[in-house]
NUNUZA-565852 format. One record per residue (C-alpha): residue in three letters; x, y, z. Coordinates in steps of 0.1 Angstrom, whole numbers, padded with zeros to 4 digits, always signed. Layout:
<sites>
ALAXYZ/...
</sites>
This chain:
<sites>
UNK-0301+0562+0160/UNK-0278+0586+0162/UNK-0241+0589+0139/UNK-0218+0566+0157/UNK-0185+0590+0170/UNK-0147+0578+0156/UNK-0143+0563+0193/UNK-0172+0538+0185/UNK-0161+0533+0151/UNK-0125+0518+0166/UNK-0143+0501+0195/UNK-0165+0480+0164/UNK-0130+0473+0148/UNK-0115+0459+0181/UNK-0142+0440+0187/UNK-0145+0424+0155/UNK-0110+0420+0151/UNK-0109+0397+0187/UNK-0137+0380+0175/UNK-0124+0372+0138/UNK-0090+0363+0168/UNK-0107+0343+0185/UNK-0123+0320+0153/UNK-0095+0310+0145/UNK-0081+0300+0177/UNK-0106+0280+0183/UNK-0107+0265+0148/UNK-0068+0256+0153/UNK-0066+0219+0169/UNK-0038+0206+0188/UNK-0014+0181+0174/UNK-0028+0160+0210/UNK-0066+0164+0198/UNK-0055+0148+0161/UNK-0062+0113+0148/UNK-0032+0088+0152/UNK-0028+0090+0114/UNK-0048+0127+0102/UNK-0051+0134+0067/UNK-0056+0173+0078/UNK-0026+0176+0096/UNK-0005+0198+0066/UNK+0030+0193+0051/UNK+0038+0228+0065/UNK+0029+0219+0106/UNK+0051+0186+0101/UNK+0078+0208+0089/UNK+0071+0238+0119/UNK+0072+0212+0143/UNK+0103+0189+0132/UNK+0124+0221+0130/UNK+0112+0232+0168/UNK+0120+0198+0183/UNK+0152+0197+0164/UNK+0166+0227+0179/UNK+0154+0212+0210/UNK+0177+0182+0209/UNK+0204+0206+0204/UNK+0202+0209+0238/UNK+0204+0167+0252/UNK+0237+0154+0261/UNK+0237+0119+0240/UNK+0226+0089+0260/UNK+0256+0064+0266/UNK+0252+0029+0268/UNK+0259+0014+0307/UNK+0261-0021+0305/UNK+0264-0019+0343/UNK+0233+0004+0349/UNK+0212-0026+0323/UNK+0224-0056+0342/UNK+0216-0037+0376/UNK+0188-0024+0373/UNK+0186-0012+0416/UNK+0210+0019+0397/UNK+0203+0050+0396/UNK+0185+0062+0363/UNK+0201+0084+0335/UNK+0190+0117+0334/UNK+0171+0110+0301/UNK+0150+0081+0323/UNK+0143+0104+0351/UNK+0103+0109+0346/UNK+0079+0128+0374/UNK+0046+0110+0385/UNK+0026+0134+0365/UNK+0049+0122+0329/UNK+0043+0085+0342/UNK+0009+0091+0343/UNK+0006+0105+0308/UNK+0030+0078+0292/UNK+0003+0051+0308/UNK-0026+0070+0290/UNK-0043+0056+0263/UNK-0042+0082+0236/UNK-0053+0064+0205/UNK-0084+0075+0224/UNK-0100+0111+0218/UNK-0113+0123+0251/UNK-0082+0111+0270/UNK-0060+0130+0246/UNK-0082+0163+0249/UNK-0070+0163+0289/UNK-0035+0162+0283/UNK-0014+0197+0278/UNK+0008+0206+0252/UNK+0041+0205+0278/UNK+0027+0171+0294/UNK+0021+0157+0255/UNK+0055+0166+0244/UNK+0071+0155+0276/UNK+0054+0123+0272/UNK+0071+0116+0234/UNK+0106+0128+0247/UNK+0103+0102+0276/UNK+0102+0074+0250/UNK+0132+0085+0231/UNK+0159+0064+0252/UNK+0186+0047+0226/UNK+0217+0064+0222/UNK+0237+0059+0185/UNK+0255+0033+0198/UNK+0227+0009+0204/UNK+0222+0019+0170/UNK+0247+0009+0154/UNK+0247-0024+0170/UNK+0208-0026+0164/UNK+0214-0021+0126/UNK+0243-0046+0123/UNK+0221-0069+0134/UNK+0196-0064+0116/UNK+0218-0067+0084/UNK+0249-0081+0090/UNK+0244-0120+0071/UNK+0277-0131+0056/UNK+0270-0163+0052/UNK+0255-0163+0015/UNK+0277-0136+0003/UNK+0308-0162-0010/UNK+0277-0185-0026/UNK+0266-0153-0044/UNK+0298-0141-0055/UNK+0301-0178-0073/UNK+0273-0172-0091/UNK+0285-0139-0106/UNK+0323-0144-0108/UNK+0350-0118-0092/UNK+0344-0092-0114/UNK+0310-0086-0113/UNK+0307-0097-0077/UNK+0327-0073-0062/UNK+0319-0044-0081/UNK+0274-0054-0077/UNK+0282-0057-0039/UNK+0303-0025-0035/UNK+0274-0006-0055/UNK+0245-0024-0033/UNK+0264-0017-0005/UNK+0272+0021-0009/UNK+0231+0025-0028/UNK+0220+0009+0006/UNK+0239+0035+0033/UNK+0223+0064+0006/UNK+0191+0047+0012/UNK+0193+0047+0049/UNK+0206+0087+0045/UNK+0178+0093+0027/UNK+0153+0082+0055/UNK+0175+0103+0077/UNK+0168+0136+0059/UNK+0131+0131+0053/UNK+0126+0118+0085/UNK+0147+0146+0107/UNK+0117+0168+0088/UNK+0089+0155+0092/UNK+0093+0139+0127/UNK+0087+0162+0163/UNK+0074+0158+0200/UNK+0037+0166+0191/UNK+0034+0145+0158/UNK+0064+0116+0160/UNK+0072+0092+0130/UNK+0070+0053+0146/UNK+0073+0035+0114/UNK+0081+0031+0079/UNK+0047+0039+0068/UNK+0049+0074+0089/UNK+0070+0088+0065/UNK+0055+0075+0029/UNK+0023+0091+0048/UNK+0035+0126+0050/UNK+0052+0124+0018/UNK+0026+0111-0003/UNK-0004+0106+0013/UNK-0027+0071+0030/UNK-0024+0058+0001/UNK+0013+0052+0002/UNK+0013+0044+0039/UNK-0011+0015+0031/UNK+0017-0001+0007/UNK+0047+0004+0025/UNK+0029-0012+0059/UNK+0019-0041+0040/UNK+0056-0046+0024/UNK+0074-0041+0055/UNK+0049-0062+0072/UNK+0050-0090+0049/UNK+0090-0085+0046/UNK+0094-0088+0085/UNK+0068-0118+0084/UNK+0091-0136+0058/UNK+0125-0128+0073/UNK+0111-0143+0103/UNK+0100-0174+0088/UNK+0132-0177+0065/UNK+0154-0175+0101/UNK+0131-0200+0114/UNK+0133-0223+0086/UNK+0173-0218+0086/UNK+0175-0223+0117/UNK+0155-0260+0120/UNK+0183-0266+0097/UNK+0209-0259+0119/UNK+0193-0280+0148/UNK+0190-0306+0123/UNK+0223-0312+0110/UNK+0236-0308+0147/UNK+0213-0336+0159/UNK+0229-0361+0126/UNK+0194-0362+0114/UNK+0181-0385+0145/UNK+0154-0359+0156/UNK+0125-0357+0133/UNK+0129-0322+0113/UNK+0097-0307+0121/UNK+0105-0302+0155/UNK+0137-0289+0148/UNK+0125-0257+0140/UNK+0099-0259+0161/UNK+0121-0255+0192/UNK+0135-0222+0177/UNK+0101-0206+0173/UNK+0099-0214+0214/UNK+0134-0200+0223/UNK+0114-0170+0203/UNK+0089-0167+0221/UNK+0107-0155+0251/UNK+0131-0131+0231/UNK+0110-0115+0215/UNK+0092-0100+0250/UNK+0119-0073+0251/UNK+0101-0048+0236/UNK+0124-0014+0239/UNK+0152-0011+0210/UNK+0176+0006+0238/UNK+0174-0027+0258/UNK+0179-0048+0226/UNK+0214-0028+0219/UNK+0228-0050+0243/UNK+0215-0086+0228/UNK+0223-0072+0195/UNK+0262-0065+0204/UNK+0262-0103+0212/UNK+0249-0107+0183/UNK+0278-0089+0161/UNK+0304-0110+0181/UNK+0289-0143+0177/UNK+0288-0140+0141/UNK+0323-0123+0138/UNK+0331-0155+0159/UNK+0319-0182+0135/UNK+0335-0157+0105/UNK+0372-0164+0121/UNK+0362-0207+0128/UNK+0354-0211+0093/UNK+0382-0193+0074/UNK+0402-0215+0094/UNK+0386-0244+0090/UNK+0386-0240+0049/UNK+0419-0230+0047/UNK+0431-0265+0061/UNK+0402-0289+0045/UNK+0381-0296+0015/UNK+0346-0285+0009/UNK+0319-0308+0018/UNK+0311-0322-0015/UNK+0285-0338-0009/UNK+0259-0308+0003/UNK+0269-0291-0027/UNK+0236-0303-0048/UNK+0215-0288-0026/UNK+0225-0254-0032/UNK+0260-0243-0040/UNK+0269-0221-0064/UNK+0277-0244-0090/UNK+0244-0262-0087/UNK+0229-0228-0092/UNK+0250-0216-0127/UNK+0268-0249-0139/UNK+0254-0282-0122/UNK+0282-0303-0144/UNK+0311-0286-0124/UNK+0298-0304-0087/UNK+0292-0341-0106/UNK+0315-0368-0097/UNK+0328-0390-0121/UNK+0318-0426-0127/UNK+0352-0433-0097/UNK+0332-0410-0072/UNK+0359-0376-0079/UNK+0350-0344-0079/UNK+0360-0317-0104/UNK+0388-0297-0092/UNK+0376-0260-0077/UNK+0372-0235-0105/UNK+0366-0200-0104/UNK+0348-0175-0129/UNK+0368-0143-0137/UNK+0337-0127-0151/UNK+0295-0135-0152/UNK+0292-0171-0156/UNK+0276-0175-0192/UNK+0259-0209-0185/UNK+0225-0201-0163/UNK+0221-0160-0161/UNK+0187-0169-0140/UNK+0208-0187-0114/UNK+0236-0156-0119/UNK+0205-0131-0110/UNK+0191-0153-0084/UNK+0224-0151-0065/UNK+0226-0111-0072/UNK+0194-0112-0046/UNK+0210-0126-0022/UNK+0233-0102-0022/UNK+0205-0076-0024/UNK+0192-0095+0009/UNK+0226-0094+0025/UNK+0221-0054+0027/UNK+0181-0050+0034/UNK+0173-0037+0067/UNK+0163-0001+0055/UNK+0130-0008+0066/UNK+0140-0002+0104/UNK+0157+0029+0102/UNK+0126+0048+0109/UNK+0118+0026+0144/UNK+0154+0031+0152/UNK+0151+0064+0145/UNK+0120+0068+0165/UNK+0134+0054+0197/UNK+0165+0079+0200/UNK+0173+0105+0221/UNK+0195+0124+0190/UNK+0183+0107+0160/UNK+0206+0133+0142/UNK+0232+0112+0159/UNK+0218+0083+0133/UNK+0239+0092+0108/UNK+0275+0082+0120/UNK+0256+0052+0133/UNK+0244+0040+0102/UNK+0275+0055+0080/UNK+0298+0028+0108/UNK+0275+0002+0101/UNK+0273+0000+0067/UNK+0314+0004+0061/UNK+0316-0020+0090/UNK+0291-0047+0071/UNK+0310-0040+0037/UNK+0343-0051+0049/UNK+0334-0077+0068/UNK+0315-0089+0037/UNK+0340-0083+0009/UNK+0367-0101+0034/UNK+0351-0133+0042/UNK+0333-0135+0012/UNK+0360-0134-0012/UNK+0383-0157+0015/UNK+0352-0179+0010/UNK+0353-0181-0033/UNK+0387-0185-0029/UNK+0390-0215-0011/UNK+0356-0233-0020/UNK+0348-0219-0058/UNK+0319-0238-0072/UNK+0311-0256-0042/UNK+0307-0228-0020/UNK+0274-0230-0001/UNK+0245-0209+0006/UNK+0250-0212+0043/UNK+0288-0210+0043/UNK+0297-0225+0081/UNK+0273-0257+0065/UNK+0297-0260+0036/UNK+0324-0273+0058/UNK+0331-0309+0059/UNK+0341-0315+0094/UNK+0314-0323+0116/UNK+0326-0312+0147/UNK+0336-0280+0131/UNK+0299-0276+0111/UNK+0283-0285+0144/UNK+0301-0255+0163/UNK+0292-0231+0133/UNK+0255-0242+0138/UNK+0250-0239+0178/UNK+0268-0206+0176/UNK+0248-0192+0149/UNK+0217-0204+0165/UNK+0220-0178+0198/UNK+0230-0150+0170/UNK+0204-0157+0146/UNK+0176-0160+0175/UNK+0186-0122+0188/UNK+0179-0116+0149/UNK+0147-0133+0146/UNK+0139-0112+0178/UNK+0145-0079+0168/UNK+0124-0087+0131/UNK+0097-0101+0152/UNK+0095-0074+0175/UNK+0094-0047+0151/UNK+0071-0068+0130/UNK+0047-0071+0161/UNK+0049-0033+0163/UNK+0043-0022+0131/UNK+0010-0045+0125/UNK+0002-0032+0162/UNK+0001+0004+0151/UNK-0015+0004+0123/UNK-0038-0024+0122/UNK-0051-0029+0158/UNK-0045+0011+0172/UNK-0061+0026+0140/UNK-0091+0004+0135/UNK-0098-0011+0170/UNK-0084+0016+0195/UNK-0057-0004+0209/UNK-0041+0010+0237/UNK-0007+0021+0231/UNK+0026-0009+0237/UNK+0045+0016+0263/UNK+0009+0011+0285/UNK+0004-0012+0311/UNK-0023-0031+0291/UNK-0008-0025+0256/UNK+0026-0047+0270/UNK-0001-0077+0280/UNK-0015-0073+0241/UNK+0020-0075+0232/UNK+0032-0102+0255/UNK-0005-0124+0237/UNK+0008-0116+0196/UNK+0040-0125+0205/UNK+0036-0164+0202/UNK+0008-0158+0179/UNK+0032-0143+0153/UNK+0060-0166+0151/UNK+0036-0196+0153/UNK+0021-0178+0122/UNK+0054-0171+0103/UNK+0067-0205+0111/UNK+0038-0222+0091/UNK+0040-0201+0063/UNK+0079-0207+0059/UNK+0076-0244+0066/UNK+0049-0251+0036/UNK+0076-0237+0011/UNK+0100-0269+0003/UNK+0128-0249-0017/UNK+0146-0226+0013/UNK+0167-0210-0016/UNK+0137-0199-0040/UNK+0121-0186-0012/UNK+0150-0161-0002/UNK+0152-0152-0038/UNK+0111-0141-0038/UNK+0116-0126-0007/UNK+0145-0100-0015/UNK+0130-0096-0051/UNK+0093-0088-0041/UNK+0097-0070-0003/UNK+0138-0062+0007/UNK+0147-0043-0028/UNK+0119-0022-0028/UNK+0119-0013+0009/UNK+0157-0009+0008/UNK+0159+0007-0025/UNK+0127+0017-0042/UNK+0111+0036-0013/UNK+0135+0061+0001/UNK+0141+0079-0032/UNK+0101+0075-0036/UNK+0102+0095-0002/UNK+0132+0120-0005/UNK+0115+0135-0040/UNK+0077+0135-0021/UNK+0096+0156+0008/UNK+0120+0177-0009/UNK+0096+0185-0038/UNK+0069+0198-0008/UNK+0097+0215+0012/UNK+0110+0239-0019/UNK+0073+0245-0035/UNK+0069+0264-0001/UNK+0074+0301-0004/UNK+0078+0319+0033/UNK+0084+0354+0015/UNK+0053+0353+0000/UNK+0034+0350+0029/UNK+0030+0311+0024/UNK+0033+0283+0055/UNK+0020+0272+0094/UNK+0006+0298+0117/UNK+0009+0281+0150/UNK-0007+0304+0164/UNK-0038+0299+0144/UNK-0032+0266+0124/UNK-0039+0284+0093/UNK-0019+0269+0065/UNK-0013+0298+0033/UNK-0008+0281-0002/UNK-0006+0297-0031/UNK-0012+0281-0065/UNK-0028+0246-0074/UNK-0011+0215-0069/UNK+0004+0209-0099/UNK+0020+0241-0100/UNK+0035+0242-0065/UNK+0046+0208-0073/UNK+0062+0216-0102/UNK+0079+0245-0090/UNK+0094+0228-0060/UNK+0107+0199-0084/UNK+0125+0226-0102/UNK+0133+0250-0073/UNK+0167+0249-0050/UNK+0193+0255-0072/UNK+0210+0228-0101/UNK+0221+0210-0074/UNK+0188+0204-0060/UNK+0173+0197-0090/UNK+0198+0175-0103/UNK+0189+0152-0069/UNK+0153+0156-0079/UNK+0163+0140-0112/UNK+0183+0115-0102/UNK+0160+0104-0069/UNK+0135+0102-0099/UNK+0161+0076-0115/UNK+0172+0057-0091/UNK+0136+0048-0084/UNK+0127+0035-0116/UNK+0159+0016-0118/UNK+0152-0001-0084/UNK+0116-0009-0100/UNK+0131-0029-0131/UNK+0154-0047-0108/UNK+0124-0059-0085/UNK+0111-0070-0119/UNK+0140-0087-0131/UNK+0145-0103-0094/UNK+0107-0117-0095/UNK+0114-0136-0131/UNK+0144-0144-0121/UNK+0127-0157-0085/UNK+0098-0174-0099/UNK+0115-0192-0126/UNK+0137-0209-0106/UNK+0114-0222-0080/UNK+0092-0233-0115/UNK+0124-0255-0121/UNK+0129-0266-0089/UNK+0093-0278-0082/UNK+0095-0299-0115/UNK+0113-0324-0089/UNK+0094-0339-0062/UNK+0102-0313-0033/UNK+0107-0323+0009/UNK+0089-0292+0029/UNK+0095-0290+0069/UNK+0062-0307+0075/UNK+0078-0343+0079/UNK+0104-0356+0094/UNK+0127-0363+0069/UNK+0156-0331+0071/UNK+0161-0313+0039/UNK+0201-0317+0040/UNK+0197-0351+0048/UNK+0210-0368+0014/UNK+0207-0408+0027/UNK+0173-0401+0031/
</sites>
């Protein structure tokens, strides 16, 4: 064969160079062609995707809540509902299969995620106020720690919980987009650090949703209980709430819960006012006291009549009371419950048009829940001291006036007990029955009848569980101590270091990061040093956050271990006593019984 000429040489160049093109193209897979959950899917095309769809919400006008446009629903749609047949069709598709996600195009994928993304920050704020917003064992913790040390643990738990919910913000405005969105809690401890991690936060946040549910339940059969004088027998009681949630629990989209959920707010703000006034003009109701006030809980002595049937005189503690630090610790959980909701940031987040918009959202909330908090709480200790109970309306002694308290926070807590149950329902739905059996998605025709059949199922399921505990306060105190603190407080920092450690090792000037137009990821050095240079990288600032993250996670580790003594050895006491569950039909806070 003859030499080959300079024009064949650079026609051999070309062509190898659009084949060596073309091999990677074709090795490059769409974010719609990935697993629900892919372990190949990089740090870096998270990060190149979050940052597109970002600047692409830059561009939406903020969705306003229309009461009118809910209640009539024959009203035009908002621009942000207005879908073509081609984006209905895609939203209907089942894509936690394969081959019907290899049909769909990148414009009709994204268009699909943006369609779900309804809720505007107000429905959020409303949506997390309900979620947290539980006054009514704030004055029976505060009794168990004194004034000092009351005020100043629930100022710091309140303020360490907004930081919390800011630091789900940040990691999740970078690591969610259009082509791979962040549904739940375990979303972002998957990007951050791996299945591992996504495996224990879904089983915590699923357990914790599972509890709260039953704990409402269990409250709530109370409730009906007390309203009925005792004459109904107790296990129906909360039986009849667990039907009344079977039926709110069918809404299934957090932008139509915003409306429920600012009933919600009111309703409770409403029983806040009845019962200030109510204590302020009468005595506490003595005689519920034993069964768990705060001076049963610290001091037992200071709630005993005397031989004439007198009880002691109110007393308050300045500082911890010395007596019973278990009890003091075990009432520092409730408090710790009173702020957990953290764990539904993310499946706010995921439902909103601007999640940036989450911020002032969850900033109002929070300084919202504080005061109200604070307010009552103190107004509470004030006028009750020892005796104040752990459901405060129930620590009245008028009837008429505990019966009011009762009905109205029935309808509140029920919206409540909803919204845990519903994102409950969705997280074991996404992860459980869409990873391993190929569920079709909720938002699909069939996926709503799946979700319409757990429904019933799940509460059913939660209301057993709750029922076979006897001691209602123990089981708060495991609850908040083994679930709520570590989801509220353990987790995000966990998070925030995984994403801001990956998000400064990466180094764009050095040729390092996502080529979209390839897939090809560029790393250089091993793990352990990229991860140690992005720990130390950023500026002092940066790493000073790195540090204290680091902190703030340990610290939230010892108090879960602290809690779960604390937890466990006061249900050991309590069970020494022969203990009534909600599987008879003798009531609890029935004392003639």
């Amino acid at each position: 064969m003859g030499e080959k000429t300079l024009d064949d040489k650079a026609l051999d160049k070309e062509a190898l160079a659009l084949h060596d093109n073309r091999v990677l193209q074709d090795t490059y897979i769409k974010p719609q062609a990935r697993l629900l959950h892919d372990p190949a899917v990089t740090f870096e095309e998270y990060q190149y995707y979050a940052r597109s769809t970002r600047e692409q919400e830059k561009l939406l006008e903020s969705p306003k809540l229309r009461w009118r446009e809910i209640i009539h629903r024959n009203n035009r749609p908002t621009d942000a509902e207005e879908t073509t047949d081609s984006d209905r069709k895609i939203v209907e598709a089942n894509f936690a299969n394969e081959e019907t996600r290899l049909q769909i195009s990148d414009d009709e994928w994204t268009n699909a995620s943006r369609a779900l993304r309804t809720a505007s920050w107000g429905a959020a704020f409303y949506l997390i106020t309900t979620d947290i917003l539980g006054p009514y064992g704030v004055g029976f913790a505060i009794g168990t720690l004194g004034w000092g040390p009351g005020i100043a643990l629930y100022t710091v738990f309140g303020f360490m919980a907004g930081y919390s919910g800011y630091l789900i913000w940040h990691v999740f405005l970078g690591l969610d987009s259009y082509e791979f969105p962040c549904r739940n809690y375990g979303d972002l401890a998957f990007r951050t650090w791996g299945t591992t991690a996504r495996y224990v936060t879904n089983i915590l946040q699923a357990v914790a949703l599972f509890l709260i549910l039953g704990q409402v339940t269990i409250q709530n059969g109370q409730n009906i209980s007390e309203v009925s004088k005792f004459r109904l027998c107790y296990i129906v009681c909360p039986l009849l709430f667990v039907i009344a949630g079977f039926f709110m629990t069918q809404i299934r989209t957090l932008r139509n819960y915003g409306l429920v959920a600012n009933a919600a707010v009111w309703l409770n703000l409403l029983v806040i006012f009845i019962t200030m006034g109510v204590m302020a003009h009468s005595a506490p109701n003595y005689a519920i006291s034993v069964l768990g006030s705060s001076g049963a809980t610290v001091d037992p002595d200071t709630i005993t009549p005397d031989a004439q049937g007198n009880y002691p005189p109110i007393v308050h503690y300045g500082g911890l009371p010395a007596a019973n630090l278990v009890g003091s610790i075990n009432g520092l959980l409730s408090g710790v419950l009173a702020y957990a909701g953290a764990q539904l940031f993310v499946e706010f987040l995921a439902e909103m048009r601007r999640p940036r918009d989450f911020l002032k959202a969850m900033w109002g909330a929070q300084f919202f829940i504080y005061s109200v908090y604070l307010i009552y709480d103190c107004y509470v200790y004030h006028f009750q001291g020892q005796y104040a109970y752990s459901i405060s309306y129930q620590g009245v002694s008028i009837y008429g006036w505990q019966t009011v308290g009762n009905m109205i926070t029935l309808f509140s807590a029920l919206i409540a007990a909803g919204l845990y149950g519903n994102i409950g329902i969705k997280v074991f739905y996404n992860n459980i029955l869409m990873d391993l059996l190929n569920a079709p998605p909720l938002f699909t025709r069939r996926g709503k009848y799946f979700y319409a059949a757990i429904v019933p199922i799940w509460w059913s399921l939660a209301f057993v569980v709750a029922a076979a505990i006897p001691d209602y306060f123990g089981f708060v105190s495991v609850m908040a101590a083994s679930t709520l603190l570590n989801l509220t407080y353990t987790l995000p920092p966990f998070f925030a270091v995984g994403y801001d450690i990956q998000l400064f090792a990466h180094r764009e000037s050095e040729g390092e990061g996502f080529d979209p137009s390839t897939g090809r990821v560029t790393r250089h050095g091993t793990t352990i040093q990229r991860w140690t240079r992005g720990f130390l990288s950023g500026g002092p600032l940066q790493v000073a956050k790195n540090v204290w993250h680091v902190i703030y996670f340990f610290a939230s580790l010892a108090m879960c271990g602290l809690g779960m003594y604390a937890a466990i050895q006061g249900m050991i006491d309590v069970f020494e006593d022969p203990q009534v569950n909600s599987f008879s039909c003798t009531s609890p806070l029935n004392l003639n019984a």
